[in-house]
N, C-alpha and C positions, 0 to 999 in steps of 0.2 A: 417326494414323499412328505406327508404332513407328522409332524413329531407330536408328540404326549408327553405330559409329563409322566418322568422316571425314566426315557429313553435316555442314552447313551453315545455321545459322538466322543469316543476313547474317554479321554478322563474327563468331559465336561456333559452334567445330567441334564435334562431341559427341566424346566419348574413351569413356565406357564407363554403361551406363545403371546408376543406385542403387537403383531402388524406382518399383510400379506400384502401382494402388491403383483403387478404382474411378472418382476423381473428378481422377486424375493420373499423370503419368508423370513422374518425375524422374530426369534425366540429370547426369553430371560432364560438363562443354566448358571450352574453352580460349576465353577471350577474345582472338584473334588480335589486335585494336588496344593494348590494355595490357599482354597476355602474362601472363595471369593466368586460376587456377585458376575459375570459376564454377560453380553448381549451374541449371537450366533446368532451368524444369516444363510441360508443356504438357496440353490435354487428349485423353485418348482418343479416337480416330479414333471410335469409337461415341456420345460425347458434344458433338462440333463442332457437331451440329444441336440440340442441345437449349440450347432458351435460357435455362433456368433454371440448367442448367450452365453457359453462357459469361456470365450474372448471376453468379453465385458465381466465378469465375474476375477476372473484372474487378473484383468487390469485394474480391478479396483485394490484387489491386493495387495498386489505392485506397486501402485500411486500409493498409497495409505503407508509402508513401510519405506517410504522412504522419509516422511513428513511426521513432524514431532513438533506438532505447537498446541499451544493450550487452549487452543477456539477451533481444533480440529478431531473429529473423535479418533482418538487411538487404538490402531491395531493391536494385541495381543499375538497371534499365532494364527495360521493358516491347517487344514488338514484335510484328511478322506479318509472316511468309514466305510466300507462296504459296499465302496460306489457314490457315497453322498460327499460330495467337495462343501467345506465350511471355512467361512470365519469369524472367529472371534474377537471381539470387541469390546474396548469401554460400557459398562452400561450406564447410559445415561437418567438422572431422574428428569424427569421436566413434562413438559409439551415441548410440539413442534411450534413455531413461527408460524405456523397453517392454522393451528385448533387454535390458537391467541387471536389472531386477527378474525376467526371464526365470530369474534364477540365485538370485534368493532376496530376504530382506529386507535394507538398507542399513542401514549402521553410524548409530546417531544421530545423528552430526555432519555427515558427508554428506549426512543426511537435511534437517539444518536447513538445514545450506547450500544448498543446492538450492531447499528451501523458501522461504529470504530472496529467492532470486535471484528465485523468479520474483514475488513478491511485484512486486519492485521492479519487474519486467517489465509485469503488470497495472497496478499505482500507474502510468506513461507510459499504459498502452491507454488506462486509466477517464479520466484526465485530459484524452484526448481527446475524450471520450465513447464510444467503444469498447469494447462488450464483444465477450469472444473468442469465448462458449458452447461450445467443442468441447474445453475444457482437460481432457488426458488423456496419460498416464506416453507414446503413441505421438507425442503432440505437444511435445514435451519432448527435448532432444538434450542429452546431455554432450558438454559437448569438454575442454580444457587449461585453457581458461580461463575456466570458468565453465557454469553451465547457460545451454540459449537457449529460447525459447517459438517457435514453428514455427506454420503453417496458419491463417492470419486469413481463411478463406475461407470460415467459418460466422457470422466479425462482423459487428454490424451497430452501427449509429451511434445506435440510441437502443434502448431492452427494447422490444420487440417480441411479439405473441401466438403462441404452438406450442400445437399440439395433440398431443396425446399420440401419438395415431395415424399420427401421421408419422413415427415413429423403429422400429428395427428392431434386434433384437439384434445385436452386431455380432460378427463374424466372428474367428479366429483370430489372435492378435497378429502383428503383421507389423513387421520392422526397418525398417521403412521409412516415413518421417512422412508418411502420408497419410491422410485421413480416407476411407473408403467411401460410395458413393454414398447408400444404406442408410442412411448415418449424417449429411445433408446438415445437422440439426439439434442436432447431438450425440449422443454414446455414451452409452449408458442406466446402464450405471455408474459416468458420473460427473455424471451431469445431475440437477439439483438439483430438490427436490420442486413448485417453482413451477412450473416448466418442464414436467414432466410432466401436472401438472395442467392445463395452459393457458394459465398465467399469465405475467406479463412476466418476463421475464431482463433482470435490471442488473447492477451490479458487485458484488452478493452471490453470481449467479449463479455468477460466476467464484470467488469465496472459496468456496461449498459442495464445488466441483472441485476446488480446489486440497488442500482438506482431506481427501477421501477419496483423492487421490493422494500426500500426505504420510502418511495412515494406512496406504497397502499399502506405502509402502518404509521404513516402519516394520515394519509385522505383518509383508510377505511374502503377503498375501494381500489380499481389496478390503471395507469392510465390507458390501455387501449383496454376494448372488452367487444366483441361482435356474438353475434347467433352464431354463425359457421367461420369455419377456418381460414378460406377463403377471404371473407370480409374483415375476421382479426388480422389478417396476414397485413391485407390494404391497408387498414390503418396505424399497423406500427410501422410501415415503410412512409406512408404520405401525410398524416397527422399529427401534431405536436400535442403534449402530455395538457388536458385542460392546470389552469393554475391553479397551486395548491395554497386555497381560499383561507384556514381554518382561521377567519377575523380576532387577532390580539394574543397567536400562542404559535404563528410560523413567522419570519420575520422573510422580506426579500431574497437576502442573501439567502438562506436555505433554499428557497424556491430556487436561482439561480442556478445554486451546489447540485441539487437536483438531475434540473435539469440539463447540465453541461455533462452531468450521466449520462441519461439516454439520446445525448446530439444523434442523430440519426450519420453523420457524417464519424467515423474513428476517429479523426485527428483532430477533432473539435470536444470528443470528451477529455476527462483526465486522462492525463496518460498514460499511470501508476497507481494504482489502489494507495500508493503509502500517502501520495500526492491530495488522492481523494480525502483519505483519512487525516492526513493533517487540517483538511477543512472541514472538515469536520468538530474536529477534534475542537478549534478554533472555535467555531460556531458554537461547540457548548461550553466552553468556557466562559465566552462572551456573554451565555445567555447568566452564566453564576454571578459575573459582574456585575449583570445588570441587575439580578436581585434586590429586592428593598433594604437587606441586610448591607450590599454594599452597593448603592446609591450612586457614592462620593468616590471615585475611583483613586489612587493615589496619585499623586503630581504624576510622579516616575512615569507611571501609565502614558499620561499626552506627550510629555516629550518623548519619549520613545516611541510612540504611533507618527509625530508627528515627522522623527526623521526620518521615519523609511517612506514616509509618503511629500515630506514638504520639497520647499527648495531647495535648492539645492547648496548653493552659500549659506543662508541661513541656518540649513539643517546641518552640517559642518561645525558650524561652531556650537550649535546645541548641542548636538552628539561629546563633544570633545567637553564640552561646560559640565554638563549630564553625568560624565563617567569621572570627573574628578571628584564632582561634588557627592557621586557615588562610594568612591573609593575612601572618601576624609568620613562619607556617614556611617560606613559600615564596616568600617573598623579592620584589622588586619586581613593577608588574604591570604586564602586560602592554602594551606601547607599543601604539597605534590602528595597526589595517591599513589599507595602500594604499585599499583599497576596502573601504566603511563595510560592515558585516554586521546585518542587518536579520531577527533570529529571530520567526517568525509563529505563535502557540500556539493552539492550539483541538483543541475536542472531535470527534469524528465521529459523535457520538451525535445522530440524527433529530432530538431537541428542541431542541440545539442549535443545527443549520445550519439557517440566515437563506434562503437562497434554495431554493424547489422545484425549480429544474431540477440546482441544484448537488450535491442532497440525491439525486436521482435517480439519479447518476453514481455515489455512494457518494464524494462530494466534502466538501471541509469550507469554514468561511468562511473560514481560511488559506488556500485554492485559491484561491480570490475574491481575495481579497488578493495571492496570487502576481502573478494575471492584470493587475490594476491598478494595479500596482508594479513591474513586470519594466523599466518603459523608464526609470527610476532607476539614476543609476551606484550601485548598491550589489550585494552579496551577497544572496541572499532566501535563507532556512532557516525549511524549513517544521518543528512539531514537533507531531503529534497525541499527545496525553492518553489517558490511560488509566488502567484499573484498576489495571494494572502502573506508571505508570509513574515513574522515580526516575531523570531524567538534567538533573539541576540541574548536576552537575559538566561535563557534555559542554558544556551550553550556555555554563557560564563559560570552559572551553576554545575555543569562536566564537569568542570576545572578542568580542559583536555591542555597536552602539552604542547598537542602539534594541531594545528587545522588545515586539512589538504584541500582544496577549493580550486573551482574550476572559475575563471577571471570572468565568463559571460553567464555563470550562472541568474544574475535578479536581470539578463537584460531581456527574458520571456515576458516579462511583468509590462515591460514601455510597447508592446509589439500593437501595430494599431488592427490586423487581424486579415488586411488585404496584404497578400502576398508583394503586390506593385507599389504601393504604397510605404511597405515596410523596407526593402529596396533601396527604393528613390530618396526615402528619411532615414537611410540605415546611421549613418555617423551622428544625428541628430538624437535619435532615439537610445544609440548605444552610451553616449556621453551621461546621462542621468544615472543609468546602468550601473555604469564604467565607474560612478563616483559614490554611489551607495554600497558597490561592492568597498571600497577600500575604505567607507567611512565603518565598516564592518570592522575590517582590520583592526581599524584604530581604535575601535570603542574596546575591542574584548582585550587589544593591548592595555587599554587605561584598566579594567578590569585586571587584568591576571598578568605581572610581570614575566611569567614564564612563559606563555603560552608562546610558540614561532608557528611559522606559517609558509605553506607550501602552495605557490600558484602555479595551475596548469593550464597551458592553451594552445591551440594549433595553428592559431591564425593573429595572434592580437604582435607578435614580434619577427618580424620578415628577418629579423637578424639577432646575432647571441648581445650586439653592441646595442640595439635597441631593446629588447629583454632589461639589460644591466642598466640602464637609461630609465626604464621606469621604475625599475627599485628605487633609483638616485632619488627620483623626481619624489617617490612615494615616500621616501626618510626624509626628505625637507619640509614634504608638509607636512609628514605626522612625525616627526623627531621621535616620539615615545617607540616605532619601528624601526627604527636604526640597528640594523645588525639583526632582526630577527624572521626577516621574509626573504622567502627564496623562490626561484622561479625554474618552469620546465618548459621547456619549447616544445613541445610534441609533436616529432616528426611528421610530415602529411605523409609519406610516402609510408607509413607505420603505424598508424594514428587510433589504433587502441590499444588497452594497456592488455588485453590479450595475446597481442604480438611479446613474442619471450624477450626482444630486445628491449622493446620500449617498457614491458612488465620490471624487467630489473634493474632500470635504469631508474626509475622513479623510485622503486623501493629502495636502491642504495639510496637514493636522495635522504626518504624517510630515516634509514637504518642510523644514519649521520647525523640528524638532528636529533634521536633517540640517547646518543652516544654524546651531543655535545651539553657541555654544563648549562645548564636552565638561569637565565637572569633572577633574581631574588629581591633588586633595588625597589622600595617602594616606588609611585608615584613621583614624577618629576614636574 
């Protein structure tokens, strides 16, 4: 049924219809009981009978009341009038991401930002286990305060099988956030090469989307594009994205970031939206650096770049040079917050994470960790690793009291990318690893006296005497960790922390260092 204004779905009035679509109709109403603006979608008078329509209708529901983040539009209340199934919604002001790029390609800072956002937007879906599969510039809303992600009503709660044959080119962009009927699966230019194939959609699915919609409000235009479906299909499976040219305002590394999005291969993209988004994130930061305003980066900047990337001796004793000369310049540290802060590190790289269903999600074992830790009065801060990544300073900024870290988290960064290769140079490659992780330790000890430390691993100590063997070895060379790192073996035979045994084993671990007195001694 099509609504007018002054109709009535219980207490909310309709004021003026926004946008129709083949799978929806969205109206602006008044919430007559709180006096407040709302958005109400309902379906198609032509679709009430179709039940695979009022399936997708109720899934979006579903998916939307379980999810509360602020770059995701929020449900209000679900209902039925007289036969009509409705929900209500945030109204958002804005454009869609569609009617914007309708006028061209977006400035790269806009571009990042948007990008971060919805990152962060996925990072809440996937952690539900939620992928969106319809992520597309019409699904996508600017407002004032932020981008928002729009239409959970393609989600589904685990990667699921699609046939190819089920999707349809889709139609004329439209201002208006709805996906077409046509499109119940996803839009063909931005559905990722699994997907068209056959295959499962996870929370890569959604990274491949996000990337070919960060590349058109970059370029201005999409990288695959054909006459027929057909021909679009062939070349987002066998062609690679043309390079994103714009001469003196895209730098490499974005182009890269890009395109390690749409690898046509899953386990060649990011692995994690949050992953994605930390390089992101990077990447505009770096571009504020390089602004004329700040030229001249601060000392602190090179040595700190230089240790997570230099030698390995050398970088040892900068790090440790670095954080004293830190610690005498700036002055007392840091007094304990109200509420402890508990930072959780690990990789998102597949050999990494410990549990299969977690691995599935595009989750890491700091997810895991979130989950079984969350009913602790502390702070949790999650931090995934990367090829990029250099935010020793942010974490000293936490002030956290305890850092739970997985011992092979930075050794993704040394991996040379052939499986045989990697193998054959494992001990070679993990040694740089192995030594950047603990020069980690030592720097945010020289930072924060209080901070201790929780290493986990399942493979790095065949025995509990070699485990206590590397503490020894780790307090000789950094003396400033003496007495404040602890270590967990991670049984193989149990080896995620989903398992209830190994779950509360570590968390006693936690509960302990929680419970013991915190160092206070300046700098030694």
């Amino acid at each position: 049924m099509t609504l007018v204004p002054g109709i009535r779905l219980g207490h909310y009035e309709i004021v003026a219809p926004l946008g129709a679509g083949g799978m929806g109709e969205v109206y602006k109403a008044r919430d007559t009981r709180l006096d407040r603006t709302v958005a109400i979608k309902i379906l198609p008078a032509g679709l009430v009978a179709d039940q695979q329509a009022r399936d997708r209708f109720e899934r979006e529901a579903r998916t939307l009341s379980r999810i509360d983040h602020p770059h995701i539009c929020t449900l209000y209340d679900v209902g039925n009038h007289d036969g009509t199934a409705y929900l209500v919604m945030q109204f958002l002001e804005g454009e869609t991401l569609a009617a914007r790029l309708a006028q061209g390609p977006m400035p790269v800072d806009q571009a990042l930002r948007v990008g971060i956002e919805i990152c962060d937007a996925l990072t809440t879906a996937h952690r539900h286990g939620i992928v969106h599969r319809d992520l597309k510039p019409a699904n996508i809303m600017l407002t004032k305060s932020g981008a928002r992600l729009l239409d959970f009503g393609v989600a589904r709660d685990t990667p699921v099988v699609q046939s190819a044959t089920d999707v349809t080119m889709p139609g004329t962009r439209s201002p208006a956030p709805l996906t077409g009927q046509g499109t119940i699966l996803g839009t063909v230019h931005y559905m990722s090469p699994e997907q068209l194939r056959g295959g499962h959609a996870d929370a890569r699915s959604d990274i491949y989307a996000l990337g070919v919609v960060l590349y058109e409000m970059l370029a201005g235009s999409r990288p695959f594009d054909a006459d027929d479906t057909a021909s679009l299909i062939a070349a987002i499976l066998e062609r690679d994205p043309p390079k994103l040219d714009r001469v003196g305002t895209l730098s490499p590394r974005l182009d890269r970031a890009i395109r390690t999005a749409v690898e046509k291969n899953p386990d060649e993209r990011w692995q994690s939206s949050r992953d994605f988004r930390r390089e992101l994130q990077s990447l505009a930061e770096d571009r504020q650096v390089a602004a004329p305003v700040a030229a001249s980066a601060p000392p602190h900047r090179v040595s700190r770049r230089a240790w997570m990337a230099g030698g390995v001796a050398a970088a040892a004793v900068a790090v440790v040079a670095f954080g004293a000369w830190k610690l005498l310049a700036g002055g007392p540290v840091a007094s304990a917050p109200s509420t402890p802060v508990i930072v959780l590190m690990d990789s998102p790289h597949p050999a990494r994470v410990y549990d299969p269903a977690t691995l599935k999600v595009g989750g890491t074992n700091a997810d895991d960790l979130t989950d079984l830790l969350r009913d602790l009065p502390v702070g949790l801060l999650k931090e995934t690793t990367g090829t990029s990544w250099r935010r020793e300073d942010e974490i000293l900024r936490e002030n956290p009291e305890i850092i739970v870290a997985h011992r092979s988290c930075f050794y993704d960064a040394t991996l040379l990318g052939d499986p045989a290769l990697d193998q054959r140079y494992a001990q070679q490659l993990y040694a740089p690893a192995a030594d950047k992780f603990e020069m980690l330790l030592a720097y945010v000890a020289l930072g924060n006296p209080r901070t201790r430390f929780l290493v986990y691993s399942r493979g790095s100590w065949e025995t509990e005497a070699a485990k206590d063997a590397w503490i020894a070895a780790l307090e000789r060379r950094f003396p400033r960790l003496k007495g404040r790192v602890r270590a967990y073996k991670v049984p193989l035979d149990r080896a995620t922390f989903r398992h209830p045994q190994t779950g509360a084993e570590i968390k006693l671990m936690v509960t302990a260092l929680l419970k013991e007195p915190a160092r206070q001694d300046g700098p030694q």
